[in-house]
BALOBA-1460 file (C-alpha; in Angstrom, 3 decimals):
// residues 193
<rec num="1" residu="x" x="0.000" y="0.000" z="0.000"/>
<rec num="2" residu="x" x="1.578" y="3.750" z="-1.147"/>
<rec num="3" residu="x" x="0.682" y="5.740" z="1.554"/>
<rec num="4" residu="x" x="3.036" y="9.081" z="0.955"/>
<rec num="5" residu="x" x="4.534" y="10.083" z="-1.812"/>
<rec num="6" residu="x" x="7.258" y="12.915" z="-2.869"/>
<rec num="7" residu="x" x="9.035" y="14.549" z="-5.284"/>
<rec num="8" residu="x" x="12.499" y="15.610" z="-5.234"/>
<rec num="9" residu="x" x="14.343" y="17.829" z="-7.982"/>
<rec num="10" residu="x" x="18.229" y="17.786" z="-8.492"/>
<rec num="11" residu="x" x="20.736" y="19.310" z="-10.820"/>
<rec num="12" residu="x" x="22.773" y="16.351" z="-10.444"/>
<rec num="13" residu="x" x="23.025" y="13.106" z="-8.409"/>
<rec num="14" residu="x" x="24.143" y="13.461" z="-4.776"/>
<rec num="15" residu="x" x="27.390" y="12.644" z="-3.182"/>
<rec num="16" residu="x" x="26.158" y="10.642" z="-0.782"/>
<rec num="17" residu="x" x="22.574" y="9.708" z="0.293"/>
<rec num="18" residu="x" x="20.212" y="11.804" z="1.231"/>
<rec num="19" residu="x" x="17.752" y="11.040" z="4.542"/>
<rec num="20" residu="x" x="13.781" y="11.477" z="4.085"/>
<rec num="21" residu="x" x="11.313" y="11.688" z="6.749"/>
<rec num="22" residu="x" x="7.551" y="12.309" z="6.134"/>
<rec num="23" residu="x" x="5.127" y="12.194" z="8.174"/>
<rec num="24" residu="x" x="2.753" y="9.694" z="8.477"/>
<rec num="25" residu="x" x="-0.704" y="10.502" z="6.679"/>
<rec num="26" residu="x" x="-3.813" y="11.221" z="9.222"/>
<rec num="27" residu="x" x="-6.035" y="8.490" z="8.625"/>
<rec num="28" residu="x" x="-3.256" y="6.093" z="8.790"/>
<rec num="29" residu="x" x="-2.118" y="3.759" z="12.095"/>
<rec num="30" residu="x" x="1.008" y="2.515" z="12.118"/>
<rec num="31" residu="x" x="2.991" y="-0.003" z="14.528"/>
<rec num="32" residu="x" x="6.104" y="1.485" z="16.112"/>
<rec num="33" residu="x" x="7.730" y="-2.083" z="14.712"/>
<rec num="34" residu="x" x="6.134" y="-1.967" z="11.513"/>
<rec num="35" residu="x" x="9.534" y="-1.656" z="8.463"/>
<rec num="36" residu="x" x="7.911" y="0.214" z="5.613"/>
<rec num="37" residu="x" x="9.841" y="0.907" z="2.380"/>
<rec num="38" residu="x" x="10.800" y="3.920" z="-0.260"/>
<rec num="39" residu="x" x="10.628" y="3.080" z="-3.760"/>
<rec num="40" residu="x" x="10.885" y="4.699" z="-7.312"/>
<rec num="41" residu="x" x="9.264" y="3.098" z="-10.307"/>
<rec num="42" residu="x" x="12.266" y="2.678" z="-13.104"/>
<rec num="43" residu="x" x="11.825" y="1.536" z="-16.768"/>
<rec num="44" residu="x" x="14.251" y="-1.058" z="-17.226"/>
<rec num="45" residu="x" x="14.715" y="-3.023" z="-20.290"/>
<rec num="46" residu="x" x="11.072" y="-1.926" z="-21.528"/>
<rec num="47" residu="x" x="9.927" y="-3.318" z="-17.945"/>
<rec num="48" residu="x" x="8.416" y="-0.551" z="-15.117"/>
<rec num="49" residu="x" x="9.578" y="-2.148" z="-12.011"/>
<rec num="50" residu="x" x="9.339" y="-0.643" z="-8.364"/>
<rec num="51" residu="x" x="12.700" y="-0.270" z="-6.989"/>
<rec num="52" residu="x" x="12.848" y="-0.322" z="-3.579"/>
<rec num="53" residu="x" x="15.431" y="2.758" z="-2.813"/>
<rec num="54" residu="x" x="15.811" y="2.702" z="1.498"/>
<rec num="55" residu="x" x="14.174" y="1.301" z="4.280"/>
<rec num="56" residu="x" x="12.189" y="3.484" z="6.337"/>
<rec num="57" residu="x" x="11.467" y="2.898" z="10.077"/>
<rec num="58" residu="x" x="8.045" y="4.182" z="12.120"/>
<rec num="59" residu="x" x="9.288" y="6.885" z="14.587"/>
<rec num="60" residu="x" x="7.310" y="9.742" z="16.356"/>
<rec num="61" residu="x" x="4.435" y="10.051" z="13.763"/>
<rec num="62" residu="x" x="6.643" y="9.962" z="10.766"/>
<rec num="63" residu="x" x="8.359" y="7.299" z="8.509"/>
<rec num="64" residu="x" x="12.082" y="7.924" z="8.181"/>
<rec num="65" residu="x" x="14.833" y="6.233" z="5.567"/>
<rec num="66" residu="x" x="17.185" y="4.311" z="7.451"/>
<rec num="67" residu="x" x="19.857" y="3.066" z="5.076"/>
<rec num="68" residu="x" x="22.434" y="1.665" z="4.984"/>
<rec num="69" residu="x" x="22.296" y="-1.357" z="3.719"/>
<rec num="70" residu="x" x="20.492" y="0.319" z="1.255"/>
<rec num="71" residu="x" x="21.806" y="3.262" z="-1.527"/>
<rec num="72" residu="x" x="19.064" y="5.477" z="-0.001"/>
<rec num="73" residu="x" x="18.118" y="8.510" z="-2.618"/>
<rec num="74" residu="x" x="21.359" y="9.346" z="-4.571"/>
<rec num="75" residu="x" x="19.282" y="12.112" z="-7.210"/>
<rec num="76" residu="x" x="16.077" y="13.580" z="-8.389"/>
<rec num="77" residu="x" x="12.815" y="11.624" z="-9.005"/>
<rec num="78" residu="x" x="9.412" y="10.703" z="-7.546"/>
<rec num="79" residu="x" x="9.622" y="8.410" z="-4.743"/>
<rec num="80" residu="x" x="6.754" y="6.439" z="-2.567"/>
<rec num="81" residu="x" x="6.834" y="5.077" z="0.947"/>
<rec num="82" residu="x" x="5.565" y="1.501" z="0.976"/>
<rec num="83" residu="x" x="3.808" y="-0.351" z="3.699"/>
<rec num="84" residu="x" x="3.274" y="-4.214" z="2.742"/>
<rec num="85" residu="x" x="0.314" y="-5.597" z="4.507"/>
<rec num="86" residu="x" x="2.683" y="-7.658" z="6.425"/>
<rec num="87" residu="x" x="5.489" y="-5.080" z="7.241"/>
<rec num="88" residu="x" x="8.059" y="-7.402" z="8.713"/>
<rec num="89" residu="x" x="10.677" y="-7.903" z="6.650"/>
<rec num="90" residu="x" x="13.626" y="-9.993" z="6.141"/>
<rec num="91" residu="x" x="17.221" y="-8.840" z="4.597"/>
<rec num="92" residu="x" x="18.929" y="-10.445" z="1.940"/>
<rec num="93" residu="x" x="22.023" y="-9.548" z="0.948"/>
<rec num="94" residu="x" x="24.354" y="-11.205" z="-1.766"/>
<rec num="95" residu="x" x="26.791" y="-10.469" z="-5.003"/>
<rec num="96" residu="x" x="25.717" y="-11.500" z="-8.826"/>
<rec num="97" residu="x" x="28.644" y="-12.752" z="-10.935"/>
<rec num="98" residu="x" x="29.483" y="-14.761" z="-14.039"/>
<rec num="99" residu="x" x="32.131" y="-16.621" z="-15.324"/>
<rec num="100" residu="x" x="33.860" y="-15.370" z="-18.405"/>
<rec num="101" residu="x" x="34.844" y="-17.448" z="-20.848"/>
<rec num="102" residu="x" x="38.437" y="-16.812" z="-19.915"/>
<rec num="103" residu="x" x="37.572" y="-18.490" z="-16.217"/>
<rec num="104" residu="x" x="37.364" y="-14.913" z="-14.617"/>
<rec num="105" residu="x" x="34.792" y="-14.603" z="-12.284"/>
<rec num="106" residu="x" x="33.371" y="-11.132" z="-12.896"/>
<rec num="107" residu="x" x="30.428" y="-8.719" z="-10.927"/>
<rec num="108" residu="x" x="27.479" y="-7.742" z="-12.801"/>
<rec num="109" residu="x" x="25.914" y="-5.164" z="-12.462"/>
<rec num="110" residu="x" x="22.468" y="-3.825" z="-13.128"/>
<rec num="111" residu="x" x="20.627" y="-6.880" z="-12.798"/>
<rec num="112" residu="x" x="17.045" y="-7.304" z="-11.305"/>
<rec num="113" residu="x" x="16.804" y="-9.335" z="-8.181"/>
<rec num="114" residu="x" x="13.014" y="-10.020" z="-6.830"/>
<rec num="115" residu="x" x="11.657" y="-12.152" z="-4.593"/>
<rec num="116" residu="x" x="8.396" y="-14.585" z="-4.978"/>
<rec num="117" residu="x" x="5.254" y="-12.447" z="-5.216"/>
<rec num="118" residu="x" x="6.750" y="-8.790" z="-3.522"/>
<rec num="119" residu="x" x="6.002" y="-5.746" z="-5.990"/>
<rec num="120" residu="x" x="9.689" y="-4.322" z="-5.316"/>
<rec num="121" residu="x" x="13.245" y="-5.209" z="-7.043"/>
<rec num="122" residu="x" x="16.400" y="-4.368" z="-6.151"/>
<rec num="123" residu="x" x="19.079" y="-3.532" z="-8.986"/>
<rec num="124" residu="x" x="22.961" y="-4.775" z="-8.530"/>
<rec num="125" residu="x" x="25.429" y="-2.172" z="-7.708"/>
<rec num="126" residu="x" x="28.454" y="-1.832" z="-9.891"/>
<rec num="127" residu="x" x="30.434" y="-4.279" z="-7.584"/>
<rec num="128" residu="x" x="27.323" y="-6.991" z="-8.042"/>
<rec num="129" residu="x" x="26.135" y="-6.124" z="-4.491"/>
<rec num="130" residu="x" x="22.340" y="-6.057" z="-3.422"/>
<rec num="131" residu="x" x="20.340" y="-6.009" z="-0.753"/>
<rec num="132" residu="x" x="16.600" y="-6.093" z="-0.863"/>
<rec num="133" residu="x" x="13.511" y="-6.716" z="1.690"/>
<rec num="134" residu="x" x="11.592" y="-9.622" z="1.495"/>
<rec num="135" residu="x" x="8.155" y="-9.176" z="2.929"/>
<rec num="136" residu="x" x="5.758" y="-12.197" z="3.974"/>
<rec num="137" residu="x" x="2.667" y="-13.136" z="3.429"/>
<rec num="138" residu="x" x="2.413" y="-14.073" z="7.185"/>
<rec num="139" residu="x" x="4.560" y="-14.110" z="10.230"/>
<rec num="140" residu="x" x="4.893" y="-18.531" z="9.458"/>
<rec num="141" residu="x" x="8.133" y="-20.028" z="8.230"/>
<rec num="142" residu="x" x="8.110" y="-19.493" z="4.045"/>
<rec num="143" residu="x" x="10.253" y="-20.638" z="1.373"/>
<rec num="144" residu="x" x="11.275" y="-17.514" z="-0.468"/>
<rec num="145" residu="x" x="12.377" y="-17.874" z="-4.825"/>
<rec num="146" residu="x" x="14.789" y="-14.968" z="-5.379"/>
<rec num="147" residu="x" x="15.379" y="-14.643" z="-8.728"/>
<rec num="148" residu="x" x="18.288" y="-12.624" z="-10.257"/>
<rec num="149" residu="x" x="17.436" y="-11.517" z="-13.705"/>
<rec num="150" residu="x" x="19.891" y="-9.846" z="-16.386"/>
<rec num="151" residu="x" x="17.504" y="-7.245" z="-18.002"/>
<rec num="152" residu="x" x="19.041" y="-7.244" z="-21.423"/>
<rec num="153" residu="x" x="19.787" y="-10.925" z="-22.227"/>
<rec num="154" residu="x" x="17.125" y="-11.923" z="-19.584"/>
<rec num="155" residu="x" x="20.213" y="-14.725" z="-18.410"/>
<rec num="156" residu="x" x="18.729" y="-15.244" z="-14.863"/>
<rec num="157" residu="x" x="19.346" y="-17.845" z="-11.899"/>
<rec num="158" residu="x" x="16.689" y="-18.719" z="-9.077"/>
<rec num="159" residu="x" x="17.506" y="-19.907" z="-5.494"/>
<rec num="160" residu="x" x="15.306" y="-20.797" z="-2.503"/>
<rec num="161" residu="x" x="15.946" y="-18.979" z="1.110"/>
<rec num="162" residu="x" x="14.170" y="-20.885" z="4.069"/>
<rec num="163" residu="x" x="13.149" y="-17.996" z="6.188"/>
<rec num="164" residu="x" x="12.659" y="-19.823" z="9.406"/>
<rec num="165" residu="x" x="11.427" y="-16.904" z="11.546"/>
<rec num="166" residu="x" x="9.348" y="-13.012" z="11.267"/>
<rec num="167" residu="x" x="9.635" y="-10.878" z="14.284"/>
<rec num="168" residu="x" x="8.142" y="-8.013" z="14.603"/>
<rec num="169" residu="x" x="10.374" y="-5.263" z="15.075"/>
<rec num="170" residu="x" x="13.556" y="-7.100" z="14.018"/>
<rec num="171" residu="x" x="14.824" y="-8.084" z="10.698"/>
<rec num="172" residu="x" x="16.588" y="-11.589" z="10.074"/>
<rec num="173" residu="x" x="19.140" y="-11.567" z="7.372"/>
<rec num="174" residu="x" x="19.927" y="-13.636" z="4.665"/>
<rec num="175" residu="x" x="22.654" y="-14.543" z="2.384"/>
<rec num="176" residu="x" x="22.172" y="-15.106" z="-1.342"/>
<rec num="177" residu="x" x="24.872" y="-15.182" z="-4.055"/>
<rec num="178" residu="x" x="23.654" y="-15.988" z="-7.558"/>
<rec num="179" residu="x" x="26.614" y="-16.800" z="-10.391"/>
<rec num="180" residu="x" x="24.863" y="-16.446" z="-13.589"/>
<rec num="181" residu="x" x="25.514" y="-18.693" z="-16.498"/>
<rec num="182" residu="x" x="27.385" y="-18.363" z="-19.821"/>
<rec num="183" residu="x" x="29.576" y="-15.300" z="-19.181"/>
<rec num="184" residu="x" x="27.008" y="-13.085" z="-19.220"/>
<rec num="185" residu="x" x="27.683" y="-10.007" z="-21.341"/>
<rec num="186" residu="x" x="28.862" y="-7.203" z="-18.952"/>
<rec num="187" residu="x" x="27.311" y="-4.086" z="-20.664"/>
<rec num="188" residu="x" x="29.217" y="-0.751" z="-19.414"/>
<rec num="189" residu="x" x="26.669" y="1.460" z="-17.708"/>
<rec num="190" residu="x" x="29.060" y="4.028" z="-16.887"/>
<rec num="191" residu="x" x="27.378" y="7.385" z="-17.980"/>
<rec num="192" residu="x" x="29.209" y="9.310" z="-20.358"/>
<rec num="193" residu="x" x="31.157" y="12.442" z="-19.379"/>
């Protein structure tokens, strides 16, 4: 459920990330230990996906980004804080490679990593990093699919996380590596200067 949205106008892209609070909307009730999310929608590949940006956490009547692990906003755009109607999240953390054909075992960047059913992605940092909340669709044990996806050759690799355990007001992390297959083409997504 979107339940605040804003929009933020930049020259350029920030040094480092910026912090958001807003407050919560009148009309809506939110736990103290309820883990909403910020999210931009992106247009990747010809896809729209909703890339979740920061975490947010529930603090004296407003919803505030909390990153790290997450890039947090790094430059202009619309962004949306995100309350899943089970807002109890789990961390997963990993790195996306592939082998080259030369046996080199290379990053990739830019590639989409979901998770079963949730709306939100995550996209690879340039070092094949991500980290991405998982929400449930209740507080029981769940076998999660996340599924790293290249956008361009649409290469991708599935795994399954056993995530044994939701408590409220804490978030269990996971660790996921993905190597994808066939020496993946790594496209340069340096902007030009």
């Amino acid at each position: 459920q979107v339940i605040s949205g804003v929009k933020i106008d930049a020259k350029s892209i920030f040094s480092s990330s910026a912090k958001l609070s807003m407050p919560i909307p009148s009309g809506v009730t939110l736990d103290a230990n309820a883990k909403p999310f910020l999210a931009t929608q992106q247009t990747i590949a010809g896809e729209t996906i909703l890339v979740m940006v920061d975490s947010m956490r529930v603090w004296n009547g407003e919803m505030t980004t909390s990153s790290p692990p997450f890039d947090g906003i790094m430059g202009f755009g619309d962004y949306f804080a995100i309350v899943p109607t089970v807002p109890v999240p789990a961390l997963v953390t990993g790195t996306v490679t592939t082998t080259m054909p030369d046996g080199a075992i290379k990053p990739v960047s830019g590639v989409v990593v979901r998770a079963g059913t949730n709306p939100q992605a995550t996209i690879t940092r340039s070092d094949g990093t991500y980290a991405l909340y998982v929400y449930p669709t209740s507080l029981t044990p769940q076998l999660m699919t996340i599924t790293a996806t290249e956008p361009t050759t649409h290469i991708s690799k599935s795994a399954t996380v056993n995530m044994t355990s939701w408590v409220p007001g804490t978030v269990q992390n996971y660790a996921q590596d993905f190597g994808l297959p066939g020496g993946v083409v790594l496209i340069d997504r340096t902007p030009p200067k």
